[in-house]
C-alpha positions in Angstrom: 191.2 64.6 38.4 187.7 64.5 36.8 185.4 66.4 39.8 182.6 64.8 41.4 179.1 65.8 40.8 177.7 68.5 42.9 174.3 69.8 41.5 171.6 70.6 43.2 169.3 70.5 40.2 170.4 66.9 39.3 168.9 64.9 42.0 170.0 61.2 42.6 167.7 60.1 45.7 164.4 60.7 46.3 165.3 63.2 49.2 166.9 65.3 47.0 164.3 65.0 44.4 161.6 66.3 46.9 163.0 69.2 47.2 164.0 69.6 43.7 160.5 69.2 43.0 159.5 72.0 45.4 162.4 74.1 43.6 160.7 73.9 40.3 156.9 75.1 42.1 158.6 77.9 43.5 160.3 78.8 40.4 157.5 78.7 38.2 154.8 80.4 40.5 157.2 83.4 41.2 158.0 83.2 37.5 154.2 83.6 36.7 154.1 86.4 39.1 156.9 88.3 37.4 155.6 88.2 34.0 152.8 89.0 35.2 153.8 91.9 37.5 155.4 93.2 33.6 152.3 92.4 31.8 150.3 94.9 34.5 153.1 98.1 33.6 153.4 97.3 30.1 149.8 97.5 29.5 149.5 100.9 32.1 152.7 102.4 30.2 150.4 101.7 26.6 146.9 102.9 27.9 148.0 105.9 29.4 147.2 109.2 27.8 150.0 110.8 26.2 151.0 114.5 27.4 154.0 117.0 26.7 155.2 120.1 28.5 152.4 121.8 27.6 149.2 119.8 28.4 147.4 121.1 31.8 146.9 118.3 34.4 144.4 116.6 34.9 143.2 116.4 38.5 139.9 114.8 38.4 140.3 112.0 38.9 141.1 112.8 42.6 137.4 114.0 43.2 135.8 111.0 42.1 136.3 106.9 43.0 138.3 104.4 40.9 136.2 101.3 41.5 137.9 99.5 38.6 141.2 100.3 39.7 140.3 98.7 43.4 139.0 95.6 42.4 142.1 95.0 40.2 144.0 95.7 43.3 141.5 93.6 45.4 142.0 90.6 42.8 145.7 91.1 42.5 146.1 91.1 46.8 143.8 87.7 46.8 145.8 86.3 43.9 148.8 87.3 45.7 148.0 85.7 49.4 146.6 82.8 47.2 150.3 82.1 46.1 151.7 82.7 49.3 149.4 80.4 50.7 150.6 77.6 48.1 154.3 78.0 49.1 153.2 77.4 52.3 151.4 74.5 51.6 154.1 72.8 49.1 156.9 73.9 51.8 155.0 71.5 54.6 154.2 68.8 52.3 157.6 68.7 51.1 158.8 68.6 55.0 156.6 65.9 55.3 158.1 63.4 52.4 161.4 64.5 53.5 160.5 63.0 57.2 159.1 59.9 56.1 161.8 58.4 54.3 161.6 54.7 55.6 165.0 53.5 57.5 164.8 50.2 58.1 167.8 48.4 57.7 169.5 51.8 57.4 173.1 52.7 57.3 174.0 54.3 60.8 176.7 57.1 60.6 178.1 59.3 63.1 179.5 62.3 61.4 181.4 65.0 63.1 182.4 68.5 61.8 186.3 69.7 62.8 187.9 73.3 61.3 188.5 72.2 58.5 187.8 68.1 57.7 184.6 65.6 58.4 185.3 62.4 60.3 182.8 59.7 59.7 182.0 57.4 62.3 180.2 53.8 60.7 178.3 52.5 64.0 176.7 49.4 64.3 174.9 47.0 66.9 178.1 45.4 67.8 180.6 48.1 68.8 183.5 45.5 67.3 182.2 46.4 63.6 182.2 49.9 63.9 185.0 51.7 62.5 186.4 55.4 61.4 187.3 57.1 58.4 187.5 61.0 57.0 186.5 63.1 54.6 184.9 60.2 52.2 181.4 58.5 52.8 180.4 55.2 51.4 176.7 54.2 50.8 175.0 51.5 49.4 172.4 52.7 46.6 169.0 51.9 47.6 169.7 51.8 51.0 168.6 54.2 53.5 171.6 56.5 55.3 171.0 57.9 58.8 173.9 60.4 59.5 174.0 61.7 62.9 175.9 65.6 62.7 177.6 66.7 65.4 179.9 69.9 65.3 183.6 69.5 67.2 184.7 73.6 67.2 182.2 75.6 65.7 178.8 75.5 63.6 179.3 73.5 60.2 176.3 72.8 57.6 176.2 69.7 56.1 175.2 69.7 52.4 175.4 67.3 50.0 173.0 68.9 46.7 172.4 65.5 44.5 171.0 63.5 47.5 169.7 66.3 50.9 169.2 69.7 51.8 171.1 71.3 54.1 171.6 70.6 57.8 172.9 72.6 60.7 175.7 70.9 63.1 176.3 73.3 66.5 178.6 72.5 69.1 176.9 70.4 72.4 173.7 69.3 70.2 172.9 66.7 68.0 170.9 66.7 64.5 169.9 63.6 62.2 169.8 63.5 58.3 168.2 60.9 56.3 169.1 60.2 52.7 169.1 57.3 50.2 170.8 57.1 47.0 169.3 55.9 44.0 172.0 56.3 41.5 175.9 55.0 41.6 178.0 57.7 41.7 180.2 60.4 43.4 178.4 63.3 44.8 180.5 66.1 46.6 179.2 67.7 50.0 180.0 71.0 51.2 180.3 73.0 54.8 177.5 75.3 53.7 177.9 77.5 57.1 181.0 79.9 57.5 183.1 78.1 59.9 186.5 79.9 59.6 189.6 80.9 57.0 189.4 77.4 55.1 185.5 76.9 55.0 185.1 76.7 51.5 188.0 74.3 50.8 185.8 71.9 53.4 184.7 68.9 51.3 183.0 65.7 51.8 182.9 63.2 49.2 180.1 60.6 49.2 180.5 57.4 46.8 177.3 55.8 46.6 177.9 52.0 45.1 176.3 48.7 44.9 175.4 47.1 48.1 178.1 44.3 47.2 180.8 46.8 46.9 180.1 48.9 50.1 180.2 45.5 51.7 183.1 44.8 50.5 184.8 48.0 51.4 182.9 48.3 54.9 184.8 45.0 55.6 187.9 46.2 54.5 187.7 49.4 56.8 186.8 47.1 59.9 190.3 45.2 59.5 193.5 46.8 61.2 196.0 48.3 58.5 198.2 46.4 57.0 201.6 45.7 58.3 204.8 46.9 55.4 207.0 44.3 54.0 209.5 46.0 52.8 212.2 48.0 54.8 211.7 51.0 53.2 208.2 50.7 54.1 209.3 49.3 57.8 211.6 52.4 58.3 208.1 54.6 57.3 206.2 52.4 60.3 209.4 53.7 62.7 209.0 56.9 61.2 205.4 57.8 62.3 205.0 56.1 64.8 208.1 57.4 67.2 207.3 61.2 65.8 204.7 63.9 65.9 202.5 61.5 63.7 201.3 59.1 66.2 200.5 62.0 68.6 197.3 63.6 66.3 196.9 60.2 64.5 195.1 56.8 64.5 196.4 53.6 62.5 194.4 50.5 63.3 196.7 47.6 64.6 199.7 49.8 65.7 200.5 51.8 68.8 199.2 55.1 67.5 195.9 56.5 68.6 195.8 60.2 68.3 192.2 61.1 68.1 193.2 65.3 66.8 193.5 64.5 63.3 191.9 62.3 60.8 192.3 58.0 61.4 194.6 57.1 58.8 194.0 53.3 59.0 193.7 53.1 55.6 194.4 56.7 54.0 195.3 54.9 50.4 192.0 54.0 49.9 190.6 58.2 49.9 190.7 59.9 46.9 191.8 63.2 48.2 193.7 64.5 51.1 193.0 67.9 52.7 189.1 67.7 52.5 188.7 67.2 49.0 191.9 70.0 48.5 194.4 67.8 46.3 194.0 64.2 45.1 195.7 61.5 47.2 199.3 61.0 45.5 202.8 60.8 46.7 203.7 64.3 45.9 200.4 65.8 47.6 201.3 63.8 50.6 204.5 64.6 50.5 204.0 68.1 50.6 201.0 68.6 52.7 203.5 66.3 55.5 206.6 68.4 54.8 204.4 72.0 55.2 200.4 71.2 55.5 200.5 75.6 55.8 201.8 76.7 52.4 199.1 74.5 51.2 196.0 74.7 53.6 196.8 78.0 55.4 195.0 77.7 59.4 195.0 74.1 59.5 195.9 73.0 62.8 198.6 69.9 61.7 201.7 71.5 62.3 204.6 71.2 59.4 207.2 68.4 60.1 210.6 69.1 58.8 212.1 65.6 58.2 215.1 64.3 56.6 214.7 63.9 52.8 215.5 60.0 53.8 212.7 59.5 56.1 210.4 61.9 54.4 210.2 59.4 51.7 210.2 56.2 54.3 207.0 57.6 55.8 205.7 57.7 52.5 206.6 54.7 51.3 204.6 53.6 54.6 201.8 55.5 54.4 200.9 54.3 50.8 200.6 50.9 51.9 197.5 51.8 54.5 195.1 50.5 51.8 
């Protein structure tokens, strides 16, 4: 499976491009400075008189003042704090754009960092449209995203390179990020704080797409799951929702509403399973069901040892939550 972009020196919203734009001050000043800083001891190293073991120091120097020498220092220290001073400045301007991102008619999500998976919650003015899903993000392009971060266990970092900086998310507070994609595409986020055994297999992905098509799937997530057809499918339902599934699960339209793992209303949809971990097929599934441990070490789902028969009955279910 073809990875999703995750660069923070390809911005694709003007958020990111802010601070991509500060990046490249910062890199050039200090780049200036260092070629400088090499100019200065190449030219010492060339003008300096040449001795051997036997030439007699020379102390003179010591008795009378280097007023050249000073003001090169002097000139160096203002040119110096003068650098410093624009950091500063391009630091708070670029804190600035970054707060002024307009967000009318913005996308309102509630996102929420668990050990070792992001569940997204899409809010809106009517609490009958709102609805859950994990580990993906949907945006339109051109629209302004306001992501409230909270933090479940411990303290996560959001970070998502190609469209924000990063963001801290403690337990018991509450932090905003605004964004706005400009481009179409899928841009991978990261936990970009230590957070525990599995932090760096802690992905988000974030498919930003034509306001016509995150309609379209926005309306789709709203609706309960869709009831199986067929009996292997039926036997699945049975399956998960009289064993250990229904207990740590949600599936929209059934009996189950575990809130301790991710909603799985309409798991076929997702891309990946496992925070980003393996793409979203049957054998995946199959295995991250039969032993999420051998694949995920420290995950809290526990493994479920089921009959081959109903193994692939659950399966069968699950692949129909589209």
């Amino acid at each position: 499976m073809e990875g999703p972009l995750q660069d923070a020196l390809r911005p694709a919203g003007i958020q990111a491009e802010h601070i991509g734009s500060l990046w490249n001050f910062t890199l050039g000043l200090c780049a200036l400075v260092f070629l400088l800083v090499v100019a200065a001891c190449v030219t010492a190293l060339w003008i300096a008189p040449r001795a051997d073991a036997g030439t007699a120091p020379d102390l003179g120097s010591l008795a009378r003042p280097e007023r050249r020498v000073w003001r090169i220092i002097g000139w160096a220290t203002a040119a110096s704090a003068l650098g410093l001073v624009a950091l500063l400045v391009a630091d708070a301007w670029t804190s600035r754009a970054l707060a002024r991102l307009p967000l009318a008619d913005a996308v309102n999500i509630e996102l929420t960092g668990h050990q070792w998976w992001w569940e997204a919650r899409y809010l809106d003015a009517d609490p009958a449209r709102a609805f859950t899903t994990a580990n993906e993000l949907h945006i339109p392009v051109g629209r302004p995203v306001l992501v409230t971060l909270r933090a479940d266990d411990v303290i996560h970092t959001l970070w998502i390179p190609n469209l924000q900086g990063k963001k801290d998310m403690i337990p018991g507070r509450t932090a905003t990020l605004s964004l706005r994609a400009d481009r179409p595409g899928t841009y991978r986020g990261q936990c970009a704080e230590f957070c525990g055994v599995q932090h760096a297999l802690m992905a988000l992905l974030v498919e930003a797409e034509p306001n016509a098509d995150y309609e379209a799937w926005a309306a789709a997530q709203r609706s309960a799951a869709p009831a199986p057809v067929d009996a292997l499918a039926l036997r699945g339902r049975e399956v998960f929702l009289n064993g250990n599934c229904a207990s740590c699960h949600t599936v929209a339209g059934t009996a189950a509403r575990g809130s301790r793992g991710p909603d799985l209303s309409h798991l076929a949809s997702r891309r990946t399973i496992g925070a980003g971990m393996f793409p979203n097929n049957r054998g995946h599934l199959g295995g991250w069901i039969a032993d999420p441990q051998a694949l995920k070490p420290g995950v809290y789902m526990p493994p479920n040892s089921l009959p081959p028969a109903d193994l692939q009955a659950l399966l069968a279910y699950l692949e129909t939550l589209k």
